[in-house]
C-alpha positions as CSV (number, residue, x, y, z in Angstrom):
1,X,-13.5,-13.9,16.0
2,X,-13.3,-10.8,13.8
3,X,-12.6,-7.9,15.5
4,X,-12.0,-6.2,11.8
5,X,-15.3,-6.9,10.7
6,X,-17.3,-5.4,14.2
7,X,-15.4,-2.4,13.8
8,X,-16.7,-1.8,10.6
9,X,-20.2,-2.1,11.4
10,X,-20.1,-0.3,14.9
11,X,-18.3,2.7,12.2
12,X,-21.3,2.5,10.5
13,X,-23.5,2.5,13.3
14,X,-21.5,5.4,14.8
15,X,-22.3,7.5,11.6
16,X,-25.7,7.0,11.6
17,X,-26.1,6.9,15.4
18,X,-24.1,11.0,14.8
19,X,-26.1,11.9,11.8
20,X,-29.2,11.4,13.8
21,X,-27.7,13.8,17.2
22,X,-26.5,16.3,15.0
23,X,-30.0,16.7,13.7
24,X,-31.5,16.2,17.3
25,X,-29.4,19.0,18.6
26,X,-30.6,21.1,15.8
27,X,-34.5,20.4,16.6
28,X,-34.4,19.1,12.8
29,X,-36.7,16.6,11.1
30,X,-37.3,14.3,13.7
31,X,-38.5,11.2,11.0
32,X,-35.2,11.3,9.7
33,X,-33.6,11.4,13.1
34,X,-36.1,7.9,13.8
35,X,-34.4,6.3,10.6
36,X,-30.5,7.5,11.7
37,X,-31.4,6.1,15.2
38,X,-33.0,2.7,13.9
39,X,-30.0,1.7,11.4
40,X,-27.4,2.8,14.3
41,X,-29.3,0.2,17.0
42,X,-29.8,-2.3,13.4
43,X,-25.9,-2.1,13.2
44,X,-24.6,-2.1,16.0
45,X,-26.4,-5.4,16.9
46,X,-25.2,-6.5,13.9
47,X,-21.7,-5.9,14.6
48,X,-22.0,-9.1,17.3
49,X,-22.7,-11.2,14.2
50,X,-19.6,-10.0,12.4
51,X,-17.4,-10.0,15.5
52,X,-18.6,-13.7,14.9
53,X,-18.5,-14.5,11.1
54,X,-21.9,-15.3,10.9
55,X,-24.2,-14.6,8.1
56,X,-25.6,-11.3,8.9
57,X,-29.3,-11.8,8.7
58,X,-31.9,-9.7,6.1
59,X,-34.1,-8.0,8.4
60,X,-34.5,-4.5,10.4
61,X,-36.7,-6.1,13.1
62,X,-34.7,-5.1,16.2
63,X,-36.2,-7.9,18.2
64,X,-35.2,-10.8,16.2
65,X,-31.8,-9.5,15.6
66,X,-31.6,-9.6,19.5
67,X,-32.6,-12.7,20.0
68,X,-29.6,-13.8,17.4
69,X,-27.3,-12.4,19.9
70,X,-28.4,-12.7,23.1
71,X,-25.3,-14.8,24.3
72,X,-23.4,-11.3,24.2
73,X,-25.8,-8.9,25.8
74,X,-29.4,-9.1,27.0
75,X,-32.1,-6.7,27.3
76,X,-34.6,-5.8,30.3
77,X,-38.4,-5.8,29.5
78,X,-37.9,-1.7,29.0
79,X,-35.6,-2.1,26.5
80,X,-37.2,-4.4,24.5
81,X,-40.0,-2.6,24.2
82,X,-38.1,0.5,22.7
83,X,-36.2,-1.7,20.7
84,X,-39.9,-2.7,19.3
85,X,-40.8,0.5,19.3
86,X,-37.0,1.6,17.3
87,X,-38.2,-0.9,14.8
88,X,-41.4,1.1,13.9
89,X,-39.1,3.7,12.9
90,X,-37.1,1.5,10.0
91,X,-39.2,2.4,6.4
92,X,-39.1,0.0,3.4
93,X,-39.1,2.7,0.3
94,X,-37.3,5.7,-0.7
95,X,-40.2,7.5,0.2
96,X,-41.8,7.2,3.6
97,X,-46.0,6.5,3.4
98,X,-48.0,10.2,3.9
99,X,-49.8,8.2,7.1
100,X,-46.2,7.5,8.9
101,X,-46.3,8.7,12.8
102,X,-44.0,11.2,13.6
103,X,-42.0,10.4,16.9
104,X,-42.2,13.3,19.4
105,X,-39.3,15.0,20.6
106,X,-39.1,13.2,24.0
107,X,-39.3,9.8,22.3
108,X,-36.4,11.0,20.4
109,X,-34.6,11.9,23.0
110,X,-35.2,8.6,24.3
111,X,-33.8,6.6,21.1
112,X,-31.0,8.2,21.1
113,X,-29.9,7.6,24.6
114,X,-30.4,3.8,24.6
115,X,-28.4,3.8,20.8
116,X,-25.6,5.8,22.5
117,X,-25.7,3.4,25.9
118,X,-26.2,0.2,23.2
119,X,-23.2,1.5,21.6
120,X,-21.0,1.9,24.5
121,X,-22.1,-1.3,26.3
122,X,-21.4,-3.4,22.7
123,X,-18.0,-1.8,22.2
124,X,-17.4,-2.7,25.8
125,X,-18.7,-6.5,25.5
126,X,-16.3,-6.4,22.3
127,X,-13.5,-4.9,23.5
128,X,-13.1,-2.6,21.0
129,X,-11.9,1.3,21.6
130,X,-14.8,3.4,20.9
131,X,-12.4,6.1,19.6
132,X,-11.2,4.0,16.9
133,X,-14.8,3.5,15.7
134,X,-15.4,7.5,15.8
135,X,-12.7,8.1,13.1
C-alpha cells in the first residue's frame, strides 16, 4: 500500500475541494466553484487507486471511477446520482461552451457537502490524518 502516494492526491483534492468553499462563501462564480468541486470528488476517489499502486485511470466520469473502488467505500442510490450529476460539472477545454448550465446556489451547496463528507469518510477508510493533507 502507498500511503505517500494517497496523501498526495487527497492534497490535491483538499486544494481544489478549498478553492471551491472559499469562492462559495464569497457568493462568487458558481461554474468555477462546479469545476473546483468536481476535480476535489475526481481526486479524492483517485487517491484509493494510489493508496493502491494502481494505474490511475484517464477519465473524469465520477461513476466509473467509483466502481474502480468500490472495495473501499460504497455509495447509496443518492449519492450516486450527485456523483452523476458532479460529473456534469467536469469541462473538456480551456474555455467552457456558451450553452453550459449553471448550477444554482443550493446545488452548490450540496456538492460541496458530499466532497467535504467524501473527503473525511476516504481519509478515514485510509487512515490518513486529515490535518496532514490541509498543509
Amino acid at each position: 500500500m502507498n500511503k505517500t502516494s494517497a496523501k498526495e492526491w487527497l492534497n490535491k483534492a483538499w486544494h481544489h475541494f478549498s478553492s471551491g468553499r472559499l469562492l462559495y462563501e464569497a457568493n462568487h462564480y458558481t461554474g468555477v466553484i462546479a469545476v473546483d468541486f468536481h476535480y476535489a470528488v475526481e481526486v479524492t476517489l483517485k487517491s484509493f487507486l494510489a493508496y493502491q499502486n494502481k494505474k490511475i485511470v484517464k477519465t473524469h466520469d465520477l461513476i466509473e471511477i467509483s466502481e474502480l473502488v468500490c472495495e473501499f467505500i460504497e455509495f447509496d442510490i443518492e449519492d450516486e446520482k450527485l456523483l452523476i450529476l458532479i460529473s456534469t460539472y467536469h469541462i473538456r477545454g480551456s474555455y467552457p461552451p456558451k450553452d453550459r448550465r449553471m448550477p444554482a446556489i443550493d446545488e452548490i451547496k450540496e456538492g460541496l457537502d458530499f466532497t467535504l463528507k467524501l473527503f473525511e469518510e476516504v481519509c478515514t477508510v485510509l487512515e490518513i490524518d486529515m490535518q496532514e493533507i490541509k498543509r
